[in-house]
C-alpha positions in Angstrom: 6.9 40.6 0.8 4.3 39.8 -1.8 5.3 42.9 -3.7 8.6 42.3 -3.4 8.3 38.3 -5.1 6.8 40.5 -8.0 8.6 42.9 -8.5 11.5 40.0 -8.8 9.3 38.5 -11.2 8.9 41.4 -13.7 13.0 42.0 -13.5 13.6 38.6 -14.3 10.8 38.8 -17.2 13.0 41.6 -18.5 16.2 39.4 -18.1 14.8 36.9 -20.0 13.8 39.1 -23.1 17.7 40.2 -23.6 18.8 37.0 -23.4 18.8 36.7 -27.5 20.8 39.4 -28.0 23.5 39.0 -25.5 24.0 35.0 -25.0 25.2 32.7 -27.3 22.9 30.4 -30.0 23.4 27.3 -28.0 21.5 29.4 -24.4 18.9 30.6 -27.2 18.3 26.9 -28.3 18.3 26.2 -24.5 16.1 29.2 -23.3 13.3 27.8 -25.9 13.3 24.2 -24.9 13.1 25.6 -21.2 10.4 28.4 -21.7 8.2 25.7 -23.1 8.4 23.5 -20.5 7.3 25.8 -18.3 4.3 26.7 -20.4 3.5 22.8 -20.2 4.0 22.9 -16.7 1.5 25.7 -15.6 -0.8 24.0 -18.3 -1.2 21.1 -16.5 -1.1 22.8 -12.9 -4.4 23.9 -14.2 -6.0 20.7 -13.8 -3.4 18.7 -11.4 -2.7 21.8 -9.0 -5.5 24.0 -9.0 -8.5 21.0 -10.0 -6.7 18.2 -8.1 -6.9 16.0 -11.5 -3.5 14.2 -12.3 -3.9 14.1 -16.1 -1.7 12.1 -17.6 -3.2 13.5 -21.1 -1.5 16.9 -21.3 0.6 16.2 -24.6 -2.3 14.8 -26.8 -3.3 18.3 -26.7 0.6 19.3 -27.3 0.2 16.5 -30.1 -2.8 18.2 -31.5 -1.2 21.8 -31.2 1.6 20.5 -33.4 -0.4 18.8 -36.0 -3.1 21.4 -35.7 -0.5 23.7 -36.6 1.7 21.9 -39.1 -1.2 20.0 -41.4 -2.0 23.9 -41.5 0.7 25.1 -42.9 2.2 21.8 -44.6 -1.2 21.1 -46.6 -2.7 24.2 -46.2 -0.6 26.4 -47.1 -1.5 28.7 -44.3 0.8 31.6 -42.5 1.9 29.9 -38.7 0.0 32.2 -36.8 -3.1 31.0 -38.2 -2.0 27.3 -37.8 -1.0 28.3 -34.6 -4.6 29.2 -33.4 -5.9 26.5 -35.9 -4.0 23.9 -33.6 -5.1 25.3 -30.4 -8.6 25.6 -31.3 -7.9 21.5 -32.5 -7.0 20.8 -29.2 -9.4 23.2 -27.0 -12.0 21.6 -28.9 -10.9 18.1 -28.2 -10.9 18.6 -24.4 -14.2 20.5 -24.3 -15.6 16.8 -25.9 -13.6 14.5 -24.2 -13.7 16.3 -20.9 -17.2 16.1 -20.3 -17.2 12.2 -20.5 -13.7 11.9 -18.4 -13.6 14.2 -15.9 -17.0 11.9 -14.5 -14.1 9.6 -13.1 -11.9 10.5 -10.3 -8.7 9.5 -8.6 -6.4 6.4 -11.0 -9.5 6.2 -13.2 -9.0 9.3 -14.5 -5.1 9.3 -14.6 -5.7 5.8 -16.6 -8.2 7.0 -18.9 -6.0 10.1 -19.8 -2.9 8.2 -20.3 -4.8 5.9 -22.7 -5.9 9.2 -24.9 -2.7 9.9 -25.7 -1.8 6.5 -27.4 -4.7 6.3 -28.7 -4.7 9.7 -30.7 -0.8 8.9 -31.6 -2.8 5.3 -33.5 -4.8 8.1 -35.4 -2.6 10.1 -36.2 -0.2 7.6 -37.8 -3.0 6.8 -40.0 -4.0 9.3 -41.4 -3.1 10.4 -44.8 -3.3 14.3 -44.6 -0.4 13.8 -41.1 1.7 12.4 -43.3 1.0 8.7 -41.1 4.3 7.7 -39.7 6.3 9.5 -41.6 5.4 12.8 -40.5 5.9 15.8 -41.8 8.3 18.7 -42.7 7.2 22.1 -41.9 9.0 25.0 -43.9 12.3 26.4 -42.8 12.9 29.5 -41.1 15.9 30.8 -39.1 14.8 33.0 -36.5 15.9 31.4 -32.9 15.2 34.6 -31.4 11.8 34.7 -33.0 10.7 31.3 -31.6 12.4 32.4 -27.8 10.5 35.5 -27.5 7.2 34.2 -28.5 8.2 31.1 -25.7 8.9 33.7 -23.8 5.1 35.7 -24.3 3.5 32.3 -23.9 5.3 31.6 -20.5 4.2 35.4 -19.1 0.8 34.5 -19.9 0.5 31.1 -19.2 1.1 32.4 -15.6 -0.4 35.4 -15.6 -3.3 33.0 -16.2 -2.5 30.9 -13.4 -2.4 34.3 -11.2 -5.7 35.1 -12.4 -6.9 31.9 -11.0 -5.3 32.1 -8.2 -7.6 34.9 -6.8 -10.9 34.5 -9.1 -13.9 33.2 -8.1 -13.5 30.5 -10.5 -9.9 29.6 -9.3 -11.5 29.1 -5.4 -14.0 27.2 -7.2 -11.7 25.0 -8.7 -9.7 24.4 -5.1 -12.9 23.9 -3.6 -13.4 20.8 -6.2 -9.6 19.9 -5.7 -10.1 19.8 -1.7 -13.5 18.3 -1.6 -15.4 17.6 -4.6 -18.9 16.5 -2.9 -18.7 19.5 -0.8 -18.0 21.8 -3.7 -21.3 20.5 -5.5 -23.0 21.2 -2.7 -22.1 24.4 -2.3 -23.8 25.5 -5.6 -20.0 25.0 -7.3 -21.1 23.8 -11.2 -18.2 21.2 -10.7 -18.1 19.6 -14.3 -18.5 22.4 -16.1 -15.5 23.9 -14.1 -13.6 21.2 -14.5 -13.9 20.9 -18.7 -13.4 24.7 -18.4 -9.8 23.8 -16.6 -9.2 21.3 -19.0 -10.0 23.4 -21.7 -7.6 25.9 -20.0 -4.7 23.6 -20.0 -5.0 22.5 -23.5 -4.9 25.8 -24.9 -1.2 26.4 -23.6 -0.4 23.0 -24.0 -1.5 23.2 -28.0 0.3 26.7 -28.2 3.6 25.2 -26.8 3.1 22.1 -29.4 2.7 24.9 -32.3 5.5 26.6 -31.5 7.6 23.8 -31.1 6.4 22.4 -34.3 7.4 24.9 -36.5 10.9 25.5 -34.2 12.3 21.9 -35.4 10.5 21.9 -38.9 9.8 18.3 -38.6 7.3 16.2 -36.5 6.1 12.7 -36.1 3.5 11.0 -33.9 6.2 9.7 -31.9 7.7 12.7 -30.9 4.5 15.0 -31.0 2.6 12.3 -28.5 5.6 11.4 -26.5 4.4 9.9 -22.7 7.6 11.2 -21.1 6.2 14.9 -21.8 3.7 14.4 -19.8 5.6 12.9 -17.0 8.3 15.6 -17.0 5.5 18.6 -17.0 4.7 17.0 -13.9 7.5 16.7 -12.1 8.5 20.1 -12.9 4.6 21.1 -11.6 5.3 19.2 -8.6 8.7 19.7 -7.6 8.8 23.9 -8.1 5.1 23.9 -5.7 1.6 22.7 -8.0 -0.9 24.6 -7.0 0.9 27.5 -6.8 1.4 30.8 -8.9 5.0 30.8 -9.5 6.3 27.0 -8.6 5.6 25.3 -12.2 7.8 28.0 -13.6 10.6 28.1 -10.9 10.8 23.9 -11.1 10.8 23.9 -15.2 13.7 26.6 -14.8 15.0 24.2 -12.2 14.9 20.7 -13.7 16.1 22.0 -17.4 19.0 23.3 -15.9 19.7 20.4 -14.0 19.1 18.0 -16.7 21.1 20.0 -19.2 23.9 20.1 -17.1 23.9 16.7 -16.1 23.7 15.8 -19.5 26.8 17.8 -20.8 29.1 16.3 -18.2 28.0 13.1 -17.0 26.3 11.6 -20.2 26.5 8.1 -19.3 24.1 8.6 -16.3 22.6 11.9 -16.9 19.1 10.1 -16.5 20.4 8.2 -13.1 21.4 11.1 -11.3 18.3 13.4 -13.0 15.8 10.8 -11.3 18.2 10.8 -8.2 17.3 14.8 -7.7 13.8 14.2 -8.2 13.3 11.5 -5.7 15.5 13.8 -3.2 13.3 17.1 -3.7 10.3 15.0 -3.4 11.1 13.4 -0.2 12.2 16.2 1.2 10.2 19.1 -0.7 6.8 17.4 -0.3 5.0 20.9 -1.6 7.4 22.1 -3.8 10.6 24.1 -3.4 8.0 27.2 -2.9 6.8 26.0 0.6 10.4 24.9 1.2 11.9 28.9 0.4 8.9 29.7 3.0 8.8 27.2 5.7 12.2 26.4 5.9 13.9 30.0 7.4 11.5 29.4 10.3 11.5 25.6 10.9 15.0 24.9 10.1 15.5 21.2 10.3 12.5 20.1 11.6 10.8 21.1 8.1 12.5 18.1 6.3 12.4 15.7 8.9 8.6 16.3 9.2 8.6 15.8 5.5 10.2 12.8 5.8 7.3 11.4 8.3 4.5 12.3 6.1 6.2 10.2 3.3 6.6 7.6 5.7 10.4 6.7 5.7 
C-alpha cells in the first residue's frame, strides 16, 4: 500500500512538471502561488508537526528570504541564484541565533514570542535604508512563469523529500520523542535544544527559499507583504488540515485549501473569506488529524470516525 501511495506520488510529480506547457498562463500563475504554499507548509511541519512547536514565526524567515534575496540583487547587483542562497543563509542564520534563546520556552510562550519576531523584524526592516524602508523595492523584470513554477516545483519535491527523511531518521524520532514528551526525551540522552534549533533551522531554510523565489516572481516587495501574519496562519492551516506530522499531508492540504480558496474567490467574491473559514472549521472538527488519517481511518470506521472526532473536540 505504501508502495503504492508513492508510486502515486512520483506520477503526479510528473504531472505537475507538464503543467507549463500544456495549461493556460493563468493555472501557471496558480500552480506557483500553490507550490509555494506547500513549501511553507512542510517548512513549518518541521517544527509544529514533527517538534510539537506551534511557531507563529515562519514568515520572518520568508521575510528575510525575500529581502535576503532582493537587497542582493537590487543593491548588489548579484545574479538571483546567489541572492537566493544569500537570503536563505539570512534567514538560517537568524534562526540558528534566535532559536537557541526561544525554543527555552514552551507551549503559548513560544507561539507569543514567535509571533512577536515577525513584527518586530517587519519595524527593522522598514527602517532601514539599504531595504528601501517602506517603500520597498523593485527587483528586475523577467518573464519566465514557467521558470519560477518549475523551480516551485523542485523546492516542493524537496521540501518533502526532506520531511521523508525525517520521517524515518534517527533525528526525525528524536524530534517526535521531544514533540511527545520533552522531559522524557532529555532523559533519554535526546540533545533536545540542539534538535530543536536544528528543526528550526530546517524550516527557515524552505521558508527563505519560498520568500526568494516569490520575491523575484512579483518584482516588487515591501515589509508589509514580505512579513505578512496571515502567511503564517495559512501555512498552518494547510499543515494541519492535510495531517501535520505527516509525510505527505502539508502538501495534499496546501493543494487542497488553494483550490478551495481560488475557487471560492472566482465565484463567490463577496464571501470568499466567509465560506474559506467555514471549510476550515468543518475539516477541523471533523478531520481532527488531518484528511490523511481521515483517507485511512475512515473506510474502516465509517461514521463512528467523525462522531468520535466530534467528542474529542468536545461538541
Amino acid at each position: 500500500m505504501r508502495a503504492l501511495v508513492w508510486v502515486l506520488a512520483a506520477a503526479a510529480v510528473a504531472a505537475l512538471a507538464i503543467v507549463p506547457f500544456t495549461l493556460s498562463p493563468v493555472m501557471v500563475q496558480f500552480g506557483i502561488s500553490m507550490l509555494l504554499f506547500a513549501v511553507l507548509a512542510q517548512g513549518w511541519n518541521i517544527i509544529g508537526g514533527f517538534t510539537g512547536y506551534a511557531s507563529f514565526g515562519n514568515s520572518v524567515f520568508f521575510g528575510l528570504g525575500t529581502y535576503g534575496t532582493a537587497v542582493a540583487m537590487v543593491q548588489f547587483h548579484l545574479s538571483f541564484a546567489l541572492g537566493l542562497v544569500i537570503g536563505a543563509a539570512v534567514a538560517v542564520a537568524f534562526a540558528v541565533l534566535i532559536g537557541l534563546p526561544v525554543l527555552r520556552l514552551r507551549g503559548h510562550y513560544f507561539a507569543i514570542t514567535t509571533l512577536a519576531l515577525s513584527e518586530a523584524v517587519a519595524a527593522i526592516i522598514s527602517n532601514l535604508d539599504i531595504a528601501g524602508r517602506n517603500q520597498g523595492l523593485i527587483l528586475p523584470l523577467i518573464r519566465g512563469d514557467t521558470m519560477f513554477y518549475e523551480l516551485s516545483l523542485g523546492l516542493m519535491v524537496l521540501a518533502t523529500l526532506t520531511v521523508l527523511w525525517l520521517a524515518r531518521s534517527r533525528f526525525g524520532f528524536g524530534l517526535i520523542a521531544i514533540r511527545e514528551r520533552e522531559d522524557a526525551a532529555e532523559v533519554m540522552g535526546i540533545p533536545t535544544t540542539r534538535y530543536k534549533v536544528m528543526a528550526f533551522a530546517l524550516a527557515a531554510l524552505f521558508s527563505a527559499l519560498a520568500g526568494g523565489i516569490q520575491a523575484y516572481y512579483l518584482t516588487f516587495i515591501d515589509p508589509a507583504s514580505a512579513f505578512d501574519l496571515s502567511l503564517n496562519v495559512r501555512m498552518i492551516i494547510m499543515a494541519v488540515f492535510g495531517g501535520a506530522g505527516t509525510v505527505l499531508g502539508p502538501v495534499i492540504g496546501a493543494f487542497l485549501l488553494s483550490g478551495v480558496s481560488e475557487v471560492l474567490a472566482s465565484y463567490i467574491t463577496g464571501v470568499a473569506s466567509l465560506f474559506f473559514g467555514l471549510v476550515i472549521i468543518a475539516a477541523v472538527l471533523f478531520t481532527p488529524k488531518g484528511v490523511i488519517d481521515a483517507a485511512r481511518r475512515l473506510p474502516r470506521r465509517g461514521l463512528a470516525y467523525f462522531l468520535d472526532a466530534v467528542r474529542e473536540t468536545r461538541l
